[in-house]
N, C-alpha and C positions, 0 to 999 in steps of 0.2 A: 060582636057589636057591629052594628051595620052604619055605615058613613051618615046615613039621616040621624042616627042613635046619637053618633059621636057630636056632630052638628049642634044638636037640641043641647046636649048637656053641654057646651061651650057656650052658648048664649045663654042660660040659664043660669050659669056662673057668674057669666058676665050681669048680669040682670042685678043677682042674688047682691054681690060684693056691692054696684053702685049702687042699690037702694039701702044697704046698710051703711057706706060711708054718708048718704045725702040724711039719715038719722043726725049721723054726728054735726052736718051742717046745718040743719035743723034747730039744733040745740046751741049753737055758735051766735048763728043768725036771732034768735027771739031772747036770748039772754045777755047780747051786747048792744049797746043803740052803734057804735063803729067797727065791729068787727067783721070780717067778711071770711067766706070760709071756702080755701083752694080745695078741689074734690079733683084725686088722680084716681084712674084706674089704667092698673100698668105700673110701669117702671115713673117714681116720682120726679119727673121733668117736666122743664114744659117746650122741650125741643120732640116735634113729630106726633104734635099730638089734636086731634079735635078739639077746638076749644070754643068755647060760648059762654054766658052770662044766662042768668036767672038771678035777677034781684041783686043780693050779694053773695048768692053762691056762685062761684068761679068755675068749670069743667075743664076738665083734661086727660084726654078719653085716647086709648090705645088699647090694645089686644094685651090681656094679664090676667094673672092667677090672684094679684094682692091689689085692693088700693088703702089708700091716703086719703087724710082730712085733718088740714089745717089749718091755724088760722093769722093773716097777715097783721092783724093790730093784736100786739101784745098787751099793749096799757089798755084794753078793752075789758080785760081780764081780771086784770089787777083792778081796776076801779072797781068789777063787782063785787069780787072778794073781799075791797075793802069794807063796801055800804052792804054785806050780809051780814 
C-alpha cells in the first residue's frame, strides 16, 4: 500500500465514523425540544480536541478509529418516553 493509499483510507474513516455518529445526533436533536448532542471522534474527551457548535450539536474532533454521541439533557429523554 502506497502512503497516498494509506492517507485516503484514514480520512475515509475518519469521514465514515463522523457522519454515522452526526446520524445519532440527528435523531437526539429533532426528537427532544432540549436536548443537545456531544459528537466525539477519538478518545471521548473534551481535553485536545477541535471543538465548534452546529445548532445543538456539540463537535469534538481528534484523530481515532471510534466515536461517541451523546446526549447532555437526560430529562429530555424521559419526557418523550413519557408522552409516547
Amino acid at each position: 500500500m502506497t502512503l497516498l493509499n494509506i492517507f485516503i483510507l484514514l480520512i475515509l474513516l475518519q469521514a465514515t465514523i463522523l457522519l454515522h455518529e452526526i446520524g445519532h445526533a440527528i435523531g437526539i436533536v429533532l426528537f427532544t425540544e432540549d436536548g443537545e448532542a456531544n459528537i466525539f471522534l477519538g478518545k471521548a474527551s473534551f481535553e485536545n480536541k477541535i471543538n465548534f457548535t452546529i445548532g445543538r450539536m456539540h463537535f469534538y474532533l481528534s484523530l481515532g478509529t471510534v466515536g461517541f454521541c451523546y446526549m447532555t439533557d437526560k430529562e429530555a429523554i424521559k419526557n418523550f418516553q413519557e408522552n409516547s
